[in-house]
C-alpha positions as CSV (number, residue, x, y, z in Angstrom):
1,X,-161.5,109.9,24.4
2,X,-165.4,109.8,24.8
3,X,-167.9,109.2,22.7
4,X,-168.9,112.8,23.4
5,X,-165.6,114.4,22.0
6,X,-166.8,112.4,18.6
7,X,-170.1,113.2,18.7
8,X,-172.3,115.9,19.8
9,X,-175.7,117.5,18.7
10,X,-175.5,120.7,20.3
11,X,-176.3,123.7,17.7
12,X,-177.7,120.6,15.3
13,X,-180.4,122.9,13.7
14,X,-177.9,125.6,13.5
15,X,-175.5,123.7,11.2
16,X,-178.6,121.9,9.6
17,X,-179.9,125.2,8.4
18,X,-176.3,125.9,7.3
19,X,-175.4,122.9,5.1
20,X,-178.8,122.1,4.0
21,X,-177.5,122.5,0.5
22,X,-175.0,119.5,1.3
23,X,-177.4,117.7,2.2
24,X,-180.1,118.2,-1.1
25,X,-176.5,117.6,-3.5
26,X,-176.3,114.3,-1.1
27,X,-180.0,113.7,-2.3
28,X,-179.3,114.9,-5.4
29,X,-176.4,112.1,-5.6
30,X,-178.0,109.3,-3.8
31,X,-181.0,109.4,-6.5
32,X,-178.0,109.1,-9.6
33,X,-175.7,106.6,-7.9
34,X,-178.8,104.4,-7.1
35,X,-180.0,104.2,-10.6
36,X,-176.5,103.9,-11.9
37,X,-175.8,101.3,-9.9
38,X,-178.2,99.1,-11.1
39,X,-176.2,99.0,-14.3
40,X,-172.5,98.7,-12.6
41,X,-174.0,95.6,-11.0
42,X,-175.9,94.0,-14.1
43,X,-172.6,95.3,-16.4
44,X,-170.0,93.6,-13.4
45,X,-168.6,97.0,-13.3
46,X,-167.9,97.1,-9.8
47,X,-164.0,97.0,-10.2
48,X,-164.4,99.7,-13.0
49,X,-165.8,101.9,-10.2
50,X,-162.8,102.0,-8.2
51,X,-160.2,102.4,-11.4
52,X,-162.5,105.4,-12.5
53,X,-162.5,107.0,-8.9
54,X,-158.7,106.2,-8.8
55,X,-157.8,108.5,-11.6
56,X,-160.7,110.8,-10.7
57,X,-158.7,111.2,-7.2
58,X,-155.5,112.1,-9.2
59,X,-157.5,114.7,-11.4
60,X,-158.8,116.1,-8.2
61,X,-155.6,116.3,-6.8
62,X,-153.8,117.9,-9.4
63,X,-156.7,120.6,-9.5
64,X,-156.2,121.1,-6.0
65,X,-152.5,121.8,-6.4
66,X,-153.2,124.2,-9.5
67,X,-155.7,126.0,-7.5
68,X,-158.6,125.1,-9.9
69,X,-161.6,123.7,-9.1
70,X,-161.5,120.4,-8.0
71,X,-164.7,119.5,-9.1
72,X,-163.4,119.6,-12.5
73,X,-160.4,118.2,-11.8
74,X,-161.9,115.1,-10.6
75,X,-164.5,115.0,-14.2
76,X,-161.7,115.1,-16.4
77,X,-159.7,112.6,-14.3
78,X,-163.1,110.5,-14.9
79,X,-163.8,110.5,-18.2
80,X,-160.7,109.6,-19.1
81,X,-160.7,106.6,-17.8
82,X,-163.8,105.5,-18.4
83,X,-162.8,106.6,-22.1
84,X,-159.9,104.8,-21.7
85,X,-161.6,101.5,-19.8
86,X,-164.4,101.6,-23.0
87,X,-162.0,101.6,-25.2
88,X,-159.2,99.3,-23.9
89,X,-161.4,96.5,-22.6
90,X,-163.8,95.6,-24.5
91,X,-164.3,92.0,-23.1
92,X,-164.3,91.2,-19.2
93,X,-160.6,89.8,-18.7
94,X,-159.4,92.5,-20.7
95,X,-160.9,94.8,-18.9
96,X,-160.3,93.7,-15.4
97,X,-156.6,94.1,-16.9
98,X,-156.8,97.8,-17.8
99,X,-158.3,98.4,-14.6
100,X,-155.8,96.7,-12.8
101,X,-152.8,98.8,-14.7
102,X,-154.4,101.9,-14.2
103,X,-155.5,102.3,-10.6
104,X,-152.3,102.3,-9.3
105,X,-151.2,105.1,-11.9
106,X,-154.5,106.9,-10.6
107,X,-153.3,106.5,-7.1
108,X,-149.9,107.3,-7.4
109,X,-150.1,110.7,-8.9
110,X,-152.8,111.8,-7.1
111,X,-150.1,110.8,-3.9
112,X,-147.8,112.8,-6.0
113,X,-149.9,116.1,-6.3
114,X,-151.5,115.3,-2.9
115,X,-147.3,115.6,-1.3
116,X,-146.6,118.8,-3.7
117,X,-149.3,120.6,-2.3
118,X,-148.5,122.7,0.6
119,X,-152.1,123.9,1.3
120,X,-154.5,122.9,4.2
121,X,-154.0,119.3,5.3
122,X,-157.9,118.8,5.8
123,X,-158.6,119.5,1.9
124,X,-156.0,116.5,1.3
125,X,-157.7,114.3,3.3
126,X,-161.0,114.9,2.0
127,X,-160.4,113.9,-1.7
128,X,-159.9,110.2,0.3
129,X,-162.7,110.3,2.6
130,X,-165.2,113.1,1.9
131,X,-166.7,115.9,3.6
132,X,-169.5,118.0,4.5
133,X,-168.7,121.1,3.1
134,X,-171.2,124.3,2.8
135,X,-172.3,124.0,-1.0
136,X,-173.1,127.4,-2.4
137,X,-176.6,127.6,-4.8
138,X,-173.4,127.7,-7.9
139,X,-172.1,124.4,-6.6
140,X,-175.7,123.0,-6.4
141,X,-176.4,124.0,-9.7
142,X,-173.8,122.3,-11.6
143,X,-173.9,119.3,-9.2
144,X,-177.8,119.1,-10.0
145,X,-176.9,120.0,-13.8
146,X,-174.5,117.1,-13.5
147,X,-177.2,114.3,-11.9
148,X,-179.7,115.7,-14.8
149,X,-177.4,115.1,-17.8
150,X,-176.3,111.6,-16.3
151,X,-180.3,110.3,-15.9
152,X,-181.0,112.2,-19.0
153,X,-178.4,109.9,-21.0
154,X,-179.6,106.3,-19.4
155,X,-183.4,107.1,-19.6
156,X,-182.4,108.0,-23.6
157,X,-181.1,104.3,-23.6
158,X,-182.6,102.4,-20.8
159,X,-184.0,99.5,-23.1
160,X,-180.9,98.9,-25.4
161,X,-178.6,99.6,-22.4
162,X,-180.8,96.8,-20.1
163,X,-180.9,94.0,-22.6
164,X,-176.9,94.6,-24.2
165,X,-176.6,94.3,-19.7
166,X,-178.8,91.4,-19.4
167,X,-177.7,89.3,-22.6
168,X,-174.9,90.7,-24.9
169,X,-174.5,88.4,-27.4
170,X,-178.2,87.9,-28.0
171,X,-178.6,91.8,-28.1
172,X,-175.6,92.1,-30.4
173,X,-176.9,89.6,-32.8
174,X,-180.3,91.6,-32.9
175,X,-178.2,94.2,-34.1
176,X,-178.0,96.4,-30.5
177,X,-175.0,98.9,-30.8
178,X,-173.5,97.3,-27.9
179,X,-170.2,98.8,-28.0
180,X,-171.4,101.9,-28.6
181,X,-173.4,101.4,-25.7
182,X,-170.6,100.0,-23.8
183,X,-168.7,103.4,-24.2
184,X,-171.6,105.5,-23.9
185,X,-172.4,104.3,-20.2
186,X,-168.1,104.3,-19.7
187,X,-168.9,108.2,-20.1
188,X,-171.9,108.1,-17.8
189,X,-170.5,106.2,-14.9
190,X,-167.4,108.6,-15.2
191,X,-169.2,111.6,-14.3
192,X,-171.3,109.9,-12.1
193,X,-168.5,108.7,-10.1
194,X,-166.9,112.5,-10.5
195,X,-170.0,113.9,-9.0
196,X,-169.5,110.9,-6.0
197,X,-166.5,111.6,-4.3
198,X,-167.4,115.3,-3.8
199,X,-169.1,113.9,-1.0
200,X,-168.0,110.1,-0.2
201,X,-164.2,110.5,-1.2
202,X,-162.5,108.4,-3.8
203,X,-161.9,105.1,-1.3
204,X,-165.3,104.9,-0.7
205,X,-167.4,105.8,-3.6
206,X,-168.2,101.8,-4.3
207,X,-170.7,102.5,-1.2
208,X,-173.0,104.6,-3.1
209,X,-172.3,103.3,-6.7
210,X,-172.2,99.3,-5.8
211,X,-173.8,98.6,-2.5
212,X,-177.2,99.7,-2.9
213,X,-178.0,98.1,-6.4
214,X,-176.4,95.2,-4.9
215,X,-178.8,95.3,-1.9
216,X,-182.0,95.6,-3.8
217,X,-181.0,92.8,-6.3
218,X,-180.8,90.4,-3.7
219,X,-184.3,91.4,-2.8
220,X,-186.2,91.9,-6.2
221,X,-186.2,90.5,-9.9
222,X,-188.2,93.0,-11.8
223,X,-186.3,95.9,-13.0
224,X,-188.0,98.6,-12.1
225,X,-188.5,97.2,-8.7
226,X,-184.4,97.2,-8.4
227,X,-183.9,100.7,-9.6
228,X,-186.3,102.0,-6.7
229,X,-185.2,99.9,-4.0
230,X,-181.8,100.8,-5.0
231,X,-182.5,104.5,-4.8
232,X,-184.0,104.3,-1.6
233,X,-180.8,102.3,-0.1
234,X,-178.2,105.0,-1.9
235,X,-180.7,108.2,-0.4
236,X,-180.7,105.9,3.2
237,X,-177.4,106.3,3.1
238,X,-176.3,108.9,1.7
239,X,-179.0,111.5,3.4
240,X,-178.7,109.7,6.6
241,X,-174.9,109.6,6.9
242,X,-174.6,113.3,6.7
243,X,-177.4,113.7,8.8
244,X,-174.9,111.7,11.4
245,X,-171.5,113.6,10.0
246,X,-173.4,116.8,10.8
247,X,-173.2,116.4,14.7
248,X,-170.2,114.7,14.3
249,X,-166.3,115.5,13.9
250,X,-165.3,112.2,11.8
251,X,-165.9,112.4,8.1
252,X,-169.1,111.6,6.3
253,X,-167.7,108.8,4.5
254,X,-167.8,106.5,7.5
255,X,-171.2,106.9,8.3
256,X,-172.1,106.5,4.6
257,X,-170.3,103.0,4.3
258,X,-171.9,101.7,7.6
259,X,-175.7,102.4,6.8
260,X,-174.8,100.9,3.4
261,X,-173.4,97.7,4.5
262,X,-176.4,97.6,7.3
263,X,-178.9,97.7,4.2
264,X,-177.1,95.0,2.2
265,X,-177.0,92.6,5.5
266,X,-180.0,93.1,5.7
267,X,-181.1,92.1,2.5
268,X,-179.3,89.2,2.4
269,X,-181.2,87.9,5.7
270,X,-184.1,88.5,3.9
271,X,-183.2,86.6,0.9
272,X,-182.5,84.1,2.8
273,X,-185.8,83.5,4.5
């Protein structure tokens, strides 16, 4: 096999005026797991991430099977386990626990609905990985609708969110809601991860939720600083791995990890010096 077989920009403007919607939802995406991320990192959410997307997978498969829409599918596997993470683990080690106990659930029954399913093989292989699929102005809509709610509900809490991140106890004893926070962002960072592996697929989805915040905080104190450095990295790599996937025959997701991990290597040289 040749690099040529994999890929090929022949007919690129064609498919770019084609899927130019998939690309704005990647956008769309990048800007919401960048400035969620910052939160997953400052929280040490990142395992929460992947139990969320595992059960997210297993609502998208079992939509799938049902014929539904998938999209849903994967934002009602979501929320319930972020409902179910807020609730159950309320401190880190107990949390880490619940996690622990339900990604493997998650994964299994999505495995299950994934081998019931007697449909195309590609749409299987897609909740995993990702794809670049032609999103239609409805899709866009809800996916944008989606992105707005999720910023809406952080800027809403952004201070009280940021110091319960930074310093619990101190923002508990000031009388900071912080388990009412706690849950609140659970239900956030469900439905951003929902809106995630449309694109990324469930396996990968710490590469746009994680990796960029985790980039820019090696590289900047100041909060703010973070947020847009870490919007930047997730619209890098989000934007410019379907930009690849487009003239290529291997999944986005790929692509999307690799630019990712390039950022965050790069950051840490430059921390270093």
């Amino acid at each position: 096999m040749s690099l040529s077989d994999v890929i090929s920009f022949e007919n690129y403007g064609e498919l770019l005026a084609l899927l130019w919607p998939s690309v704005v939802a990647g956008a769309v995406l990048g800007v919401v797991g960048g400035v969620v991320g910052v939160f997953v990192v400052a929280r040490n959410l990142s395992f929460a991430v992947h139990g969320i997307a595992e059960l997210s997978f297993a609502g998208a498969a079992f939509a799938l099977l049902m014929g539904i829409d998938v999209v849903t599918g994967s934002l009602a596997g979501s929320v319930l386990a972020a409902l179910l993470i807020g609730a159950m683990g309320v401190r880190a080690h107990e949390r880490n626990s619940v996690i622990g106990v339900l990604m493997p659930f998650g994964l299994g029954l999505g495995i299950l609905f994934l081998s019931l399913y007697k449909g195309r093989s590609g749409n299987k292989f897609s909740l995993l990985t990702g794809q670049i699929v032609s999103v239609d102005a409805a899709q866009l809509t809800a996916m944008v609708l989606g992105a707005a709610a999720v910023l809406t509900a952080l800027a809403l809490m952004w201070r009280p969110l940021m110091f319960a991140s930074t310093d619990p106890d101190v923002a508990a004893a000031r009388g900071v809601p912080v388990r009412a926070l706690s849950m609140a962002f659970m239900l956030v960072l469900g439905v951003a991860v929902a809106l995630s592996i449309h694109v990324v697929g469930a396996l990968l989805v710490l590469a746009l939720l994680v990796t960029p915040a985790a980039a820019a905080s090696l590289v900047a104190s100041r909060p703010a600083v973070v947020v847009l450095l870490s919007v930047a990295f997730a619209l890098a790599s989000v934007v410019g791995g379907m930009l690849l996937a487009l003239g290529s025959s291997v999944p986005i997701s790929p692509f999307v990890t690799t630019i990712s991990f390039a950022i965050y290597l790069v950051c840490r040289l430059v921390r270093k010096r």
